[in-house]
GUTIDREN-733880 format. One line per field, with one value per residue: x, z, y of N, C-alpha, C in turn. Coordinates in Angstrom, 2 decimals, padded with zeros to 5 digits. Example, Ala and Ser with C-alpha at 12.3 -4.5 7.8 and 13.67 -1.06 7.14 Angstrom:
% residues 2
n.u	(013.19, 012.85)
n.w	(007.80, 007.08)
n.v	(-005.69, -002.25)
ca.u	(012.30, 013.67)
ca.w	(007.80, 007.14)
ca.v	(-004.50, -001.06)
c.u	(013.20, 012.90)
c.w	(007.80, 007.87)
c.v	(-003.30, 000.03)
//
This chain:
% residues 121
n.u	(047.69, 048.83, 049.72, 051.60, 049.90, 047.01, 047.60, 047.96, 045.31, 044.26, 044.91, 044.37, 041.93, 042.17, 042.30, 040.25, 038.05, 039.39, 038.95, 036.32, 034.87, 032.73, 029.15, 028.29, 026.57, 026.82, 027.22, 028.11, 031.31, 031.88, 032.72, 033.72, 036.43, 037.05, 038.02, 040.44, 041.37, 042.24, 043.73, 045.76, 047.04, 045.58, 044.50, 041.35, 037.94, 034.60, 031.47, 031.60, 030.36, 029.45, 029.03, 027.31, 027.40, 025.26, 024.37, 025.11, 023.94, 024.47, 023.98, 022.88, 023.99, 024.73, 026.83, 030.11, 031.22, 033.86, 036.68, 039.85, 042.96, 042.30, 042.67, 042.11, 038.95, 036.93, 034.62, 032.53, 030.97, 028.93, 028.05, 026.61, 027.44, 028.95, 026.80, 027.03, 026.50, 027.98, 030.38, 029.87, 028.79, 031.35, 033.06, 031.71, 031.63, 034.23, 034.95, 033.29, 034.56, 037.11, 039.13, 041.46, 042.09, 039.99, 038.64, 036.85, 035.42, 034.19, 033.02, 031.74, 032.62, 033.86, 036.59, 038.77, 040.32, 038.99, 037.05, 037.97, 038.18, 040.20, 040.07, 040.64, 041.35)
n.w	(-030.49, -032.14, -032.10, -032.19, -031.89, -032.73, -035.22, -036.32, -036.32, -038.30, -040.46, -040.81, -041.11, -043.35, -045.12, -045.35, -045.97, -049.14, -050.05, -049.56, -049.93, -050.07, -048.84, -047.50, -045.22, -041.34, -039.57, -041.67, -041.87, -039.45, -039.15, -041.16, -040.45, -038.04, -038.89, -040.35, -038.47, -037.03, -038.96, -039.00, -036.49, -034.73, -031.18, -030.30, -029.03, -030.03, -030.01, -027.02, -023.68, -021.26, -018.61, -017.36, -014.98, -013.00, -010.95, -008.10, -009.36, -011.39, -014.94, -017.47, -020.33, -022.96, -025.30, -027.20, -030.07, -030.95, -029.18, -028.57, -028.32, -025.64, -024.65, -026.81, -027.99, -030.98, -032.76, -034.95, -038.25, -040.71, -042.60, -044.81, -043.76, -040.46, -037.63, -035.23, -032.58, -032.42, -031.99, -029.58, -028.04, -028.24, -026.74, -023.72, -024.01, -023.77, -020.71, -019.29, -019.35, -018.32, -019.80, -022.44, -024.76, -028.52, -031.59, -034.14, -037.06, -039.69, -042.32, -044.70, -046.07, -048.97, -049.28, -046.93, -044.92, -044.36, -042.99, -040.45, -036.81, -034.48, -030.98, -027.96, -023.92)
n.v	(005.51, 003.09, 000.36, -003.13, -005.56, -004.28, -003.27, -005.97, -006.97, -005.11, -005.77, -008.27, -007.37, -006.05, -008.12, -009.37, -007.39, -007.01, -009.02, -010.20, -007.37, -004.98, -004.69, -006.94, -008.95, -007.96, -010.52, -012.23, -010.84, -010.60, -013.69, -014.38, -013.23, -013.67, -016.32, -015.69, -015.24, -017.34, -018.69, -016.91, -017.51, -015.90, -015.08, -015.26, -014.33, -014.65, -012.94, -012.44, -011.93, -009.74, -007.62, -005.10, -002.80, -001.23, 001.14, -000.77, -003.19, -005.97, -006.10, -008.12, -009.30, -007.90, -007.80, -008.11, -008.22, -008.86, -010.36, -009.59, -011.72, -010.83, -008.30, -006.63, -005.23, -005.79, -004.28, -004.65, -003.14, -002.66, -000.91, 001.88, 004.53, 005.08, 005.81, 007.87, 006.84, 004.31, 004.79, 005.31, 002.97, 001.12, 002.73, 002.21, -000.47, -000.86, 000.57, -000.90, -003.02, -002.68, -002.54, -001.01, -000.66, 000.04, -001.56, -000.29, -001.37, -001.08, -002.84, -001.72, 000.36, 001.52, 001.94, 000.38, 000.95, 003.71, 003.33, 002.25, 002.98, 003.45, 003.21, 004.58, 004.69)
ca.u	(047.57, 049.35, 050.40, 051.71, 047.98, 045.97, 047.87, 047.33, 043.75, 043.77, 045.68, 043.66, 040.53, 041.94, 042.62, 038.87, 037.75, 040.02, 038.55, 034.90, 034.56, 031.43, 028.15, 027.65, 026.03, 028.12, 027.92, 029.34, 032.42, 032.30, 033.02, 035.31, 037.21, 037.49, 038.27, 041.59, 042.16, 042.48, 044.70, 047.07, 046.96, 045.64, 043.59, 040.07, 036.92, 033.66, 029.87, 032.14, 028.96, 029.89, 028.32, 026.92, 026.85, 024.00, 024.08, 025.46, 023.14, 024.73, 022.86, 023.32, 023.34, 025.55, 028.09, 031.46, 031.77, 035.34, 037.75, 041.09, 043.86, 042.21, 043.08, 041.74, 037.58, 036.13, 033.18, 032.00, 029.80, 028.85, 027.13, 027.72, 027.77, 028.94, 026.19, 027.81, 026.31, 028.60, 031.40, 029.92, 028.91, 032.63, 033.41, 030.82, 032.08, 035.77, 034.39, 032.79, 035.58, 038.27, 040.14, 041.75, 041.61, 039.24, 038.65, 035.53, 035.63, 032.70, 032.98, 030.76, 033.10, 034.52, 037.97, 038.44, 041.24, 038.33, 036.06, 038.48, 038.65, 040.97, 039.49, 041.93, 041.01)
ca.w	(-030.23, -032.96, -032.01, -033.03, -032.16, -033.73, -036.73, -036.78, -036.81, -039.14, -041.78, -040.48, -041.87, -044.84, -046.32, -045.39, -047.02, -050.32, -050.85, -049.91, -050.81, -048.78, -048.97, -047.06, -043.53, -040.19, -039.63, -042.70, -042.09, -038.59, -039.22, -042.18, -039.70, -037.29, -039.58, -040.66, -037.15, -036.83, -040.03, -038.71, -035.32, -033.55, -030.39, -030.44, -028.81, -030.39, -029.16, -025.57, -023.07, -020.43, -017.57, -016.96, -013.60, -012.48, -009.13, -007.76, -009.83, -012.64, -015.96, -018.43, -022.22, -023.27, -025.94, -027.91, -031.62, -030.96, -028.29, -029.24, -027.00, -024.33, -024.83, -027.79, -028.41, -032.23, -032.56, -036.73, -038.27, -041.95, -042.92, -045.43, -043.10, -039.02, -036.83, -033.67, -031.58, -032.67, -030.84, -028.01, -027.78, -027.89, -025.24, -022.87, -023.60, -022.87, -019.47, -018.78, -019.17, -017.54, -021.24, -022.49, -026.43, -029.09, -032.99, -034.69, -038.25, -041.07, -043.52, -045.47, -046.60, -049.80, -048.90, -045.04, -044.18, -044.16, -042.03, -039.29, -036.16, -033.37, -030.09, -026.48, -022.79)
ca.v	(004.09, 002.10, -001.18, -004.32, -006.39, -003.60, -003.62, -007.31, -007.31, -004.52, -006.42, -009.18, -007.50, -005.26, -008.64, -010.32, -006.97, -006.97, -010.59, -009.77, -006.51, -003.91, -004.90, -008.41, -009.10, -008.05, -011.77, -012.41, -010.24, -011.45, -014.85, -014.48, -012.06, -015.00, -017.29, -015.34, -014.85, -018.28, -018.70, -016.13, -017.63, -014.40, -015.40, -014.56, -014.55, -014.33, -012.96, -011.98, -011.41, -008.91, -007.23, -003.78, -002.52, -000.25, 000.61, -002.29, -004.64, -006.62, -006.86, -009.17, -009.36, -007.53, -009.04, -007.45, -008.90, -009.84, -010.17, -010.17, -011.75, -010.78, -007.10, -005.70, -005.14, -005.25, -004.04, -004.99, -003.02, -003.01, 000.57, 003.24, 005.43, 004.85, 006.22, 008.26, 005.44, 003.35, 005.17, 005.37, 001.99, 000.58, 003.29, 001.68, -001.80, -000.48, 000.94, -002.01, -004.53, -002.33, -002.52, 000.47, -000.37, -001.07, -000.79, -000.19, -001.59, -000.73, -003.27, -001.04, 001.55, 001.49, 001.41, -000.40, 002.53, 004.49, 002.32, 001.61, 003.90, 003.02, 003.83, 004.13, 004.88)
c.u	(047.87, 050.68, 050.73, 050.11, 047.44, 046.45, 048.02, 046.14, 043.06, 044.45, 045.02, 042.17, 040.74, 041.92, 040.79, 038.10, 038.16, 039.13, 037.21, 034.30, 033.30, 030.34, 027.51, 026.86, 027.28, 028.08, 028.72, 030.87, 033.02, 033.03, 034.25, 036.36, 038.13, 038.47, 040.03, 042.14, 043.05, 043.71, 046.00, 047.33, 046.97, 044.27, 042.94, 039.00, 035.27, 031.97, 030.56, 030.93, 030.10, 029.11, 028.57, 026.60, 026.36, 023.72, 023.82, 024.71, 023.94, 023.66, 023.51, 022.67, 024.02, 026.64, 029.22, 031.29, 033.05, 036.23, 038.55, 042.38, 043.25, 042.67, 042.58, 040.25, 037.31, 035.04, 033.25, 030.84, 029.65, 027.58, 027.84, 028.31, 027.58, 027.68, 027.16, 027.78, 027.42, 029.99, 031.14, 029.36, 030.39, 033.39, 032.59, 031.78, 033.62, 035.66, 033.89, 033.52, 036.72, 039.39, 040.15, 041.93, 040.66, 039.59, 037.12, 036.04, 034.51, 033.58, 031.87, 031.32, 033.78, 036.07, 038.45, 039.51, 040.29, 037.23, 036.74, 038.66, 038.75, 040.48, 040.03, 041.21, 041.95)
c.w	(-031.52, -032.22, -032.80, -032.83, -032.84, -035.31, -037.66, -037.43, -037.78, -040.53, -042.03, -041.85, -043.04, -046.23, -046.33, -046.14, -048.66, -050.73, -050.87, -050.52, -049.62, -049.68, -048.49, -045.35, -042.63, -039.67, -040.15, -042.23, -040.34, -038.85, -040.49, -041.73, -039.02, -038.29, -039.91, -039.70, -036.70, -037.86, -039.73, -036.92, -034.25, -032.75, -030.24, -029.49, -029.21, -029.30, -027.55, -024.80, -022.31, -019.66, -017.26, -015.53, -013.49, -011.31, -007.97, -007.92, -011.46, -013.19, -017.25, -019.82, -022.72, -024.20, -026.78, -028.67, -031.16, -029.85, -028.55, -028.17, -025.76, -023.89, -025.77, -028.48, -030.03, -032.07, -034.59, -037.07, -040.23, -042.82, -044.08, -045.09, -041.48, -038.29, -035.64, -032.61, -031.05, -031.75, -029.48, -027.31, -027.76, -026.85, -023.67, -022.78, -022.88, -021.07, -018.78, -018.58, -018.68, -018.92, -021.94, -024.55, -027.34, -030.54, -033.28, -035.99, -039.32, -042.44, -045.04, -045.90, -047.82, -049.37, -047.06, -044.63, -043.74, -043.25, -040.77, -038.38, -035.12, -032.36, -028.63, -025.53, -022.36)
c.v	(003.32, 001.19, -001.83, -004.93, -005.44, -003.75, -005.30, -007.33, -006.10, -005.41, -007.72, -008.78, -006.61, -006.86, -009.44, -008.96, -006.87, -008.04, -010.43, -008.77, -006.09, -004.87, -006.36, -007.78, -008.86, -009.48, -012.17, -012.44, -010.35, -012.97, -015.32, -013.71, -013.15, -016.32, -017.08, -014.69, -016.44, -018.79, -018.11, -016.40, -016.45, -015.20, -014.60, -015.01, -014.45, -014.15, -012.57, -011.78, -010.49, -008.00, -006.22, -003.65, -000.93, -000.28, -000.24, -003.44, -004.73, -007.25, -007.39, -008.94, -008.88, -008.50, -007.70, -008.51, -009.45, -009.24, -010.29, -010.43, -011.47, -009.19, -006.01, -006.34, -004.88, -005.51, -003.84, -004.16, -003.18, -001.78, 001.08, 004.45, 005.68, 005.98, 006.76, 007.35, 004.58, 003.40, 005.12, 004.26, 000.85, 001.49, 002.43, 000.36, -001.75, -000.25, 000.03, -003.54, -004.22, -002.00, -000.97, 000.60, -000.84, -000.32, -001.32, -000.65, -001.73, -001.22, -002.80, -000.01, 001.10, 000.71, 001.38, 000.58, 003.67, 003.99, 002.00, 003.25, 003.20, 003.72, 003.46, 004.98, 005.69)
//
C-alpha cells in the first residue's frame, strides 16, 4: 500500500515532526498535523465519531484522530514505544467505516520513519 495520499500525509507529518521534534502531547501533534493539512490543501477531518455495531445496536463514541479525504484513517499517537493495541484499534475503526486504509503515526519515535505503520484491509 504506497500511494500518492499516504505519502502526502506522511510528508505531511515528517515535516510537523522535523519542526517539533518527539516529546509533545498527541493533541499537540494533532493539531499541528491539521494545520499543515490545511497549508498543503489536503482535506481533513478531525475527532471523526463513528459507530460500532453490536448486534444490531449502534453505539456511539467512538472517534478516529483524522480523516483524510474521506479515505484515509490517522490514528496519532505519541509513545516511545506503540502498544499492540494500537494496531488493533485502527483495524476496528477500518472495519467499522467500511475503509480499507489507515496509518498509525507515533510522534514519539525518534525518527517519524520509524513511528509510521501503514495499515490496509
Amino acid at each position: 500500500m504506497n500511494d500518492f495520499l499516504t505519502q502526502k500525509i506522511i510528508g505531511a507529518a515528517i515535516e510537523v515532526h522535523r519542526t517539533l521534534g518527539p516529546g509533545l502531547l498527541e493533541s499537540i501533534y494533532e493539531e499541528a498535523l491539521c494545520h499543515e493539512f490545511h497549508l498543503r490543501g489536503i482535506e481533513y477531518r478531525r475527532q471523526f465519531e463513528i459507530d460500532v455495531l453490536y448486534k444490531d445496536k449502534v453505539i456511539k463514541g467512538q472517534r478516529i484522530d483524522i480523516l483524510v479525504e474521506g479515505e484515509v484513517i490517522v490514528e496519532i499517537k505519541s509513545l516511545s514505544k506503540l502498544p499492540e493495541v494500537s494496531t488493533a484499534q485502527i483495524l476496528s475503526y477500518l472495519k467499522a467505516t467500511g475503509l480499507k486504509r489507515g496509518l498509525l503515526i507515533n510522534f514519539g519515535a525518534k525518527m517519524l520513519v520509524d513511528g509510521i505503520k501503514r495499515i490496509s484491509l
